[in-house]
C-alpha positions as CSV (number, residue, x, y, z in Angstrom):
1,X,-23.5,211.1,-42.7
2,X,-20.4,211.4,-44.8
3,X,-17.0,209.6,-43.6
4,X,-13.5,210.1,-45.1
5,X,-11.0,207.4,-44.8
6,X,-7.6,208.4,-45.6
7,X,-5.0,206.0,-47.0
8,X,-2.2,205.3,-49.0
9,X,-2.5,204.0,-52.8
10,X,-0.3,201.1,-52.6
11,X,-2.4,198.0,-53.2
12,X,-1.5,196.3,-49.6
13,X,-2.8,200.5,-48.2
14,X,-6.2,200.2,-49.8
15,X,-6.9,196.2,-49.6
16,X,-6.5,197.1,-45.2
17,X,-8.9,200.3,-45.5
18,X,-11.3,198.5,-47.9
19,X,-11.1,195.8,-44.8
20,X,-11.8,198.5,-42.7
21,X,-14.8,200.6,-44.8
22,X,-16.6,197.4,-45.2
23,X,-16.7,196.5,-41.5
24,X,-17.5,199.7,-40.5
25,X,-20.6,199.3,-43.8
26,X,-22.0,196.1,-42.1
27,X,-22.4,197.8,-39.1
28,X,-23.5,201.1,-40.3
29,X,-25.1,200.7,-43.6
30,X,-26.8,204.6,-43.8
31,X,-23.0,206.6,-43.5
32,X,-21.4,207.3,-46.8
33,X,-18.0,205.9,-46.8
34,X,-15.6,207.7,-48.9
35,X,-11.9,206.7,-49.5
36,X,-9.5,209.8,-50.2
37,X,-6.1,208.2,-51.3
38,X,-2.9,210.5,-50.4
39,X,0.6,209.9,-51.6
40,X,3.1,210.2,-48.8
41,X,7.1,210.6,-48.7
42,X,7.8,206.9,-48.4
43,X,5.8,206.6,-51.7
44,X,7.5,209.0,-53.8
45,X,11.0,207.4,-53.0
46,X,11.4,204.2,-54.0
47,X,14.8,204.0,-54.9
48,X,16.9,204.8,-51.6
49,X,16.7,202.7,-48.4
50,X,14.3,203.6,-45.3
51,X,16.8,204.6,-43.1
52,X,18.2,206.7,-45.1
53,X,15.7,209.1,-46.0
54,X,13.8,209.5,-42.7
55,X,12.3,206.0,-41.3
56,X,8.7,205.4,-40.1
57,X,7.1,208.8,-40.1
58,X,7.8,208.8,-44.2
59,X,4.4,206.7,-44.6
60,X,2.0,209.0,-42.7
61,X,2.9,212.4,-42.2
62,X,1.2,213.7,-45.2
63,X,-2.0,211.3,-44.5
64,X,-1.6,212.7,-40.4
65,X,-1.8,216.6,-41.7
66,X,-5.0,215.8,-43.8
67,X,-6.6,214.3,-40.9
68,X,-5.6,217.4,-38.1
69,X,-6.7,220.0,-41.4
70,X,-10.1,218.0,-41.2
71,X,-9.9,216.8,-44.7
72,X,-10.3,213.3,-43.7
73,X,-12.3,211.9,-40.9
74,X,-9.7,208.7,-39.9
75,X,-7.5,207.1,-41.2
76,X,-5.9,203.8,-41.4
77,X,-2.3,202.4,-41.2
78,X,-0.3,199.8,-40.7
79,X,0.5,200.2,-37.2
80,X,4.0,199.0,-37.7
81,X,4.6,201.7,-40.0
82,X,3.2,204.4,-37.2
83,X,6.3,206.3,-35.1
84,X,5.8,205.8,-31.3
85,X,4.5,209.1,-31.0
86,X,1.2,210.3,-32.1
87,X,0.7,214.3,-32.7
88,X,-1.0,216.3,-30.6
89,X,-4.6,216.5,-31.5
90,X,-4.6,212.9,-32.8
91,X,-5.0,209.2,-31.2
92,X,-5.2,205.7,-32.5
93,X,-8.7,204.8,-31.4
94,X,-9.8,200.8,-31.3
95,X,-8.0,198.1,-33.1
96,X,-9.8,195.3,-35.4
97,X,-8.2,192.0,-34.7
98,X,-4.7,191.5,-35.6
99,X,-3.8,189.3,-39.3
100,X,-1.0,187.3,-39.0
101,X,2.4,188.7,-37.0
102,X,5.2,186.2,-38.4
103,X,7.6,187.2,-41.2
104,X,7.7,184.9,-44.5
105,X,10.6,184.2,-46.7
106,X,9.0,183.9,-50.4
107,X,11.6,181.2,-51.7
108,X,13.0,180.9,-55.6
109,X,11.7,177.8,-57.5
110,X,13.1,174.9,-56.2
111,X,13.5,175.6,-52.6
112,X,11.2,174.5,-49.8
113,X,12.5,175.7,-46.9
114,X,15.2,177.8,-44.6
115,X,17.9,175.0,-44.9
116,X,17.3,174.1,-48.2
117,X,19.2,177.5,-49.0
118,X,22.7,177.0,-50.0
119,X,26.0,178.6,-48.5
120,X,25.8,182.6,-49.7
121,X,22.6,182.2,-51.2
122,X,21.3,185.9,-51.8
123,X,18.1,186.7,-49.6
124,X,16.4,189.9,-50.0
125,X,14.9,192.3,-46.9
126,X,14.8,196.1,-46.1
127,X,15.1,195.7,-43.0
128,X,17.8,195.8,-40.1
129,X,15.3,193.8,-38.1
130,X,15.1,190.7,-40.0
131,X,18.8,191.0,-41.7
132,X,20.9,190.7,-38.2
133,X,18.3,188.1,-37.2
134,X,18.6,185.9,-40.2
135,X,22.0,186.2,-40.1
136,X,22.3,185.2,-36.6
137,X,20.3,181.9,-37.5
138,X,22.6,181.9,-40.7
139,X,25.5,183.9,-40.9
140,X,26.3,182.2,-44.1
141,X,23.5,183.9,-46.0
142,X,24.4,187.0,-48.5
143,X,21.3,189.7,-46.9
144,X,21.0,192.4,-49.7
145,X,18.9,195.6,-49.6
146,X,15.8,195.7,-51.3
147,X,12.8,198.1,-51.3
148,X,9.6,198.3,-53.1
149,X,5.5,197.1,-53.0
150,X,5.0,193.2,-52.5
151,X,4.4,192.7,-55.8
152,X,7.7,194.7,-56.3
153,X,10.0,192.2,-53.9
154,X,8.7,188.9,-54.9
155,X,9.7,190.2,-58.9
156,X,13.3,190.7,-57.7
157,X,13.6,187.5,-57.0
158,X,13.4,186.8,-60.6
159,X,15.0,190.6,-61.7
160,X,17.8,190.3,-59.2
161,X,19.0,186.7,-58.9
162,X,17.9,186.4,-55.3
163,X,17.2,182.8,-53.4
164,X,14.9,184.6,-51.7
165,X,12.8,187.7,-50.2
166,X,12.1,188.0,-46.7
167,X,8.2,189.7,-46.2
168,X,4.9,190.3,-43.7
169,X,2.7,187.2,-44.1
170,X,0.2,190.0,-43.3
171,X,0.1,191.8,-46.5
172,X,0.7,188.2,-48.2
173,X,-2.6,187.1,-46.8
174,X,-4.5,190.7,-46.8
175,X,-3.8,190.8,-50.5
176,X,-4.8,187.3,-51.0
177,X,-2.1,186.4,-53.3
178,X,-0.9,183.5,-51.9
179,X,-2.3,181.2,-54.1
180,X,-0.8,183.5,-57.2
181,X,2.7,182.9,-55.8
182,X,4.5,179.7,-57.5
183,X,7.6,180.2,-55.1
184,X,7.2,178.4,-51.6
185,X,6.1,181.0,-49.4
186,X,8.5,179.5,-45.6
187,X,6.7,181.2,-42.7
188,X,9.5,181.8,-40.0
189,X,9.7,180.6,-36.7
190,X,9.4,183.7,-34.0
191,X,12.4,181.8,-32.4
192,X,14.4,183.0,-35.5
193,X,13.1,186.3,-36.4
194,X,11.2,188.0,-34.0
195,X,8.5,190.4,-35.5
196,X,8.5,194.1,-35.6
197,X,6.6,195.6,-33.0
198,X,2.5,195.4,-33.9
199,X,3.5,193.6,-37.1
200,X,0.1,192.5,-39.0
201,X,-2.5,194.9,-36.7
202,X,-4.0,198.1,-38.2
203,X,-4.1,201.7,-37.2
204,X,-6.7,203.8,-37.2
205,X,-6.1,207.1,-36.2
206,X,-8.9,209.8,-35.5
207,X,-9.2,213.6,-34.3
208,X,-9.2,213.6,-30.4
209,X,-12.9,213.9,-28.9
210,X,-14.5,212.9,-32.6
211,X,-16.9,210.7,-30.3
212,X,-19.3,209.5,-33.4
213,X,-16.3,208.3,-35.4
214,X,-15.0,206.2,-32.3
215,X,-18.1,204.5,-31.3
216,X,-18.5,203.5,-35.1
217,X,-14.8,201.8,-34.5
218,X,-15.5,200.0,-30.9
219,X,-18.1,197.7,-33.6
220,X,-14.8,196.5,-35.0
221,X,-12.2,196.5,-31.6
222,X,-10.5,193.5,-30.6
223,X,-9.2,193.7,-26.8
224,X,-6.9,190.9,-27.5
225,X,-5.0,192.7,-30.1
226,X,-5.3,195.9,-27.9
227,X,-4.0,194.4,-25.2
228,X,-1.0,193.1,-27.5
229,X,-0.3,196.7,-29.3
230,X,-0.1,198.1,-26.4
231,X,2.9,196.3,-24.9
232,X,4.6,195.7,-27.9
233,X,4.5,199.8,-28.9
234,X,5.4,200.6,-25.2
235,X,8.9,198.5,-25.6
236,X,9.4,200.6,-28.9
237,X,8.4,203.8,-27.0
238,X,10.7,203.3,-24.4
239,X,13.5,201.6,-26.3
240,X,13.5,204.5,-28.7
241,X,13.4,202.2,-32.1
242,X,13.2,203.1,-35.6
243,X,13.9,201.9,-39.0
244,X,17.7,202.8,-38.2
245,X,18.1,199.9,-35.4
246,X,17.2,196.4,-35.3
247,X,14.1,196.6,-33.0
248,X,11.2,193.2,-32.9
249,X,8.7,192.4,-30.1
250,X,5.7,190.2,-29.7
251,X,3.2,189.7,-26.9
252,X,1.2,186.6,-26.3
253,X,-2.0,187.0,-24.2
254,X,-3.4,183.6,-22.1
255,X,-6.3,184.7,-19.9
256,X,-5.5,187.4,-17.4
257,X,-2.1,187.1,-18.3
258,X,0.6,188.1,-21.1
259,X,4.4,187.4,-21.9
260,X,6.4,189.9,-24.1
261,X,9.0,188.5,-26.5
262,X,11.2,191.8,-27.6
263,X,14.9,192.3,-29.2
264,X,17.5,195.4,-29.8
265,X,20.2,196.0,-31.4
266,X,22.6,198.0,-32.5
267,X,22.9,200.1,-36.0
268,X,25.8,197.6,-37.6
269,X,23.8,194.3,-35.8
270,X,26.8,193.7,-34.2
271,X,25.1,193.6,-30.8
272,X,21.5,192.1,-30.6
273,X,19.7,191.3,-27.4
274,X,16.6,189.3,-26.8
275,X,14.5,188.6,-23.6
276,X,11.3,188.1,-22.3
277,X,9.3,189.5,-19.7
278,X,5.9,187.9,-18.2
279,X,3.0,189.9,-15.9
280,X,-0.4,190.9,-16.4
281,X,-2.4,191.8,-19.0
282,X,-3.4,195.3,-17.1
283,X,0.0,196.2,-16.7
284,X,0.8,196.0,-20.7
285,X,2.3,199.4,-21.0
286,X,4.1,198.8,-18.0
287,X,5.4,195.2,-19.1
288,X,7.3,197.2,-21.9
289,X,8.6,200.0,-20.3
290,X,10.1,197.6,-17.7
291,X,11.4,195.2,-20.8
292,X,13.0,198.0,-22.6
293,X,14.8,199.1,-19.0
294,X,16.2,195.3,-18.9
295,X,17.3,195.0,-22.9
296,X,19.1,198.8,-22.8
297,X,20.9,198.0,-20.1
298,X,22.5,194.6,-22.1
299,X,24.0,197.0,-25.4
């Protein structure tokens, strides 16, 4: 048997589907795994910012055709990359366990932490999310836009004079590069900047009713993360968030029983709310439907 992953050539893209291909191998060592790379949208345009040239579905909708044209078997994501809605004819089937969710600041040389950073010190990010949130911590800080690869931010530090560039531990640690790094990598409290919904878990999105592909994946699920995925994307579902508006949510499972962290804003992060809502794991979907009710009504 012969099975096409689909993914994006970015080395953070293939270091997750290698992840994926060779705990899929372990399990079934007589398929043929092939990897089919595809460049999408988000990777032709480097230069312009992501909300200005589309937001989230810019990283898949090329990779999302092949799979519907049957040119690939699955593929795999970031999930915090994927829009809130899937196309018809596809599905996300089961989710490996999640890497690290927190956000890092990689700091210039000579800098150990958050408040070592001076008044105006330049920080770099991409994102709405963790701008209005840093600043909200720090007002003082001078956020700048920034876009690129990992490798790509961390070398504008350098390039562009910045104190400091604000990143996913996840593709820090799924690369493996944190030992290459000479700048302090400061891992951010989720009191300060919340995540982005499903930050650091994978997607792996299949052709509806391909039953031999998803029995392959239940080898690999983790119910934990599922459980967490699901609340956090039903606040972004419901809340109606994309790489325009400030949007960050976390759930923490314990038992039979969860608690969802999740914050909106508006465009200019003028306006940011954050609250919590607590309930049972069963009701996950529900949990952030019922959140994103509470927070909208607050803006």
């Amino acid at each position: 048997m012969r099975v096409v992953v689909g993914s994006r050539g970015s080395k953070l893209a293939l270091a997750q589907t290698n992840w994926v291909i060779s705990k899929l191998k372990s399990k079934n060592p007589n398929v043929d795994f092939e990897l089919k790379i595809i460049k999408t949208k988000g990777d032709k345009i480097q230069h312009i910012s992501l909300d200005k040239i589309g937001g989230k579905g810019l990283f898949v909708k090329e990779i999302e055709q092949q799979l519907l044209d049957g040119d690939i078997d699955m593929a795999v994501h970031s999930m915090k990359d994927m829009p809130a809605q899937v196309p018809e004819g596809l599905k996300f089937s089961h989710i490996p366990k999640r890497e690290e969710y927190r956000d890092v600041i990689v700091l210039k040389e000579g800098y150990t932490c958050l408040k070592d950073l001076p008044k105006g010190a330049k920080i770099g990010t991409g994102s709405k999310r963790r701008k209005y949130q840093i600043l909200r911590y720090r007002p003082d800080l001078n956020v700048v836009s920034i876009r690129g690869n990992i490798d790509t931010r961390i070398k504008k530090i350098k390039e562009q004079d910045l104190d400091g560039v604000i990143l996913a531990a996840a593709g820090i640690n799924r690369l493996n590069i944190q030992e290459t790094i000479k700048n302090k990598i400061y891992y951010l409290s989720t009191d300060i900047v919340l995540p982005a919904p499903a930050q650091g878990a994978l997607a792996i999105e299949v052709r509806e009713n391909n039953k031999e592909i998803e029995a392959m994946l239940k080898d690999i699920q983790h119910k934990e993360t599922e459980i967490q995925i699901k609340a956090e994307r039903a606040f972004l579902e419901a809340i109606d968030g994309s790489c325009h508006i400030p949007v960050g949510a976390l759930c923490s499972v314990k038992d039979e029983s969860i608690k969802l962290d999740a914050l909106f804003g508006t465009e200019d992060g003028q306006a940011l709310v954050r609250k919590s809502l607590s309930g049972k794991a069963k009701d996950a979907r529900k949990i952030g439907f019922e959140l994103a009710e509470i927070i909208s009504k607050e803006l």
